[in-house]
C-alpha positions in Angstrom: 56.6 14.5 28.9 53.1 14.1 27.0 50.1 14.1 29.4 47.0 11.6 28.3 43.8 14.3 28.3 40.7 12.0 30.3 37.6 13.0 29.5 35.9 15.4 32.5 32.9 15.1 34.1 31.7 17.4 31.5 31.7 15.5 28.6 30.5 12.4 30.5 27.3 14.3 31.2 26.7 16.5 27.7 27.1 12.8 26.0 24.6 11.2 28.2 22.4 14.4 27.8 22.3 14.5 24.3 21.7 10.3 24.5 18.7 11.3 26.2 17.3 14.1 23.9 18.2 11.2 21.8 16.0 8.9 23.0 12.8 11.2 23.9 12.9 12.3 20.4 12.6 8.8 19.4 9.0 8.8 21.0 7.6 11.8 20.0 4.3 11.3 18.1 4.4 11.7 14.3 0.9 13.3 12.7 1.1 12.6 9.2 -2.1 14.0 7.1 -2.9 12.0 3.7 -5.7 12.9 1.1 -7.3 16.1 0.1 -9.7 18.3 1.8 -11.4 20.7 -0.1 -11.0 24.4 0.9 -14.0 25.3 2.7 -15.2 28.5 1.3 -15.1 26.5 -2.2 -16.9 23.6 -0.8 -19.7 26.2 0.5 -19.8 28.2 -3.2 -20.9 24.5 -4.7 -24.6 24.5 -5.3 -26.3 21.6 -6.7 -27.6 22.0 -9.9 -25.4 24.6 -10.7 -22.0 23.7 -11.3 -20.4 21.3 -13.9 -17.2 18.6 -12.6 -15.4 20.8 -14.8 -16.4 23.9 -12.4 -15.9 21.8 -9.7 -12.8 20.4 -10.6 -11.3 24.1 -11.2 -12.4 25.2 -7.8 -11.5 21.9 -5.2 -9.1 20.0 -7.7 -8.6 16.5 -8.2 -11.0 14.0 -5.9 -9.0 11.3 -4.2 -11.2 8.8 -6.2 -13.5 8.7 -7.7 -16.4 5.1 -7.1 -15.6 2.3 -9.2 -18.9 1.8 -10.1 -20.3 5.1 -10.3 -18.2 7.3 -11.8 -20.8 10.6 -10.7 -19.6 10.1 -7.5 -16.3 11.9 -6.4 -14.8 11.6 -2.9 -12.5 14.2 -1.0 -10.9 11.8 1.5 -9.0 13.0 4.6 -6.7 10.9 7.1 -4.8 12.2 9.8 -3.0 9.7 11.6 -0.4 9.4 14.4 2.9 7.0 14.4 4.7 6.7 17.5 8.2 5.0 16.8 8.0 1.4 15.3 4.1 1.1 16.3 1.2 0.9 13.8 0.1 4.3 12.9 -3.9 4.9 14.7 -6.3 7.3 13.1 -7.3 10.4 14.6 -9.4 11.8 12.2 -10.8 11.2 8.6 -13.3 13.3 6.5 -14.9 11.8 3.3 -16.7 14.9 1.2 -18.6 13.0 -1.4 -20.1 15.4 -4.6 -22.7 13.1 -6.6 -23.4 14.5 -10.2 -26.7 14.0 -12.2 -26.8 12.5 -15.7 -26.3 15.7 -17.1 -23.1 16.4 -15.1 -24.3 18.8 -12.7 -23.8 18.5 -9.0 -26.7 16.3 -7.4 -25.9 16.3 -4.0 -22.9 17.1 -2.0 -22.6 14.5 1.7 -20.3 14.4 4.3 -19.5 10.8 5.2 -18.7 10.2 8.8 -15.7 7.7 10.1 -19.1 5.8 11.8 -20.6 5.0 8.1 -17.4 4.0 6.1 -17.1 0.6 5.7 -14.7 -1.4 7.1 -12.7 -3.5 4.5 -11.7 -6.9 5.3 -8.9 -8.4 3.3 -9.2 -11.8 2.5 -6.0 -14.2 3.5 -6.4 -16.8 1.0 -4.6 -17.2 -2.2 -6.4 -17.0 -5.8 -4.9 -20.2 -7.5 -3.3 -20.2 -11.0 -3.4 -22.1 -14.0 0.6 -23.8 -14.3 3.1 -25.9 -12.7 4.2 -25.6 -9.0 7.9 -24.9 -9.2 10.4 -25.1 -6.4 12.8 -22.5 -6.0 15.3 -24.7 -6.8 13.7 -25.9 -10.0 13.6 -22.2 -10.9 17.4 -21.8 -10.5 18.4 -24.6 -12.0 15.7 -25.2 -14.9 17.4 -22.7 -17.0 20.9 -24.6 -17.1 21.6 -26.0 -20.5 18.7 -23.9 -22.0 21.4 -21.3 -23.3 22.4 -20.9 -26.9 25.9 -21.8 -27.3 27.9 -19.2 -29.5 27.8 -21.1 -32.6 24.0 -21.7 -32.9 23.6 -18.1 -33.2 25.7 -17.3 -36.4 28.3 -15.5 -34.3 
């Protein structure tokens, strides 16, 4: 005679232990750190009117942009946010290094940019309109029926 093995007390509690870990690990903060901060001790070697971008390339790398209008202007930007589960990530911390360069492309000035003075950008929710024809979805799938080449027409 085959006995049926029921799951002990055991299991019944390791299952709703690990459903818990489960669930707590679900909650735990994520810090995620985006951008590029610029190694300290270089930062400090930078003197203004000494080094070149090139020099200052070689000893913080690549800026994380560089201004649209001003291309002497580099910035070092540096977000650290945290994401808790399906929630919009909030920023802890950010650090914008900004190296100005004269005419001659030397370093001008070097300014750190607190999170107080950074702009806030405000995206605008209206649509740019467009030269052409409003088309319905449906026109779109069936606008291209009878616009195909039969077999024939092309010499095959």
């Amino acid at each position: 005679m085959v006995t049926a093995v029921r799951p002990g007390r055991c299991g019944l509690r390791r299952a709703a232990a690990l459903a818990l870990l489960a669930a707590l690990s679900a909650c735990t903060p994520r810090i995620d750190t985006h951008g590029h901060y610029p190694d300290p001790e270089a930062l400090s070697s930078i003197e203004p009117g000494v080094q070149s971008k090139e020099e200052v390339l070689a000893l913080l790398g690549s800026p994380t942009t560089v201004a649209t209008l001003d291309p002497n202007r580099w910035y070092y930007v540096t977000r650290v946010t945290e994401n808790v589960s399906f929630y919009d990530p909030s920023l802890i911390e950010e650090t914008v290094v900004a190296i100005v360069f004269d005419e001659e492309g030397r370093v001008a000035s070097i300014e750190n940019v607190a999170l107080n003075e950074t702009p806030e950008v405000e995206v605008v929710e209206r649509e740019t309109a467009t030269q052409g024809k409003d088309v319905s979805i449906f026109e779109q799938l069936l606008g291209n029926l009878g616009r195909f080449p039969r077999v024939n027409d092309q010499g095959r």
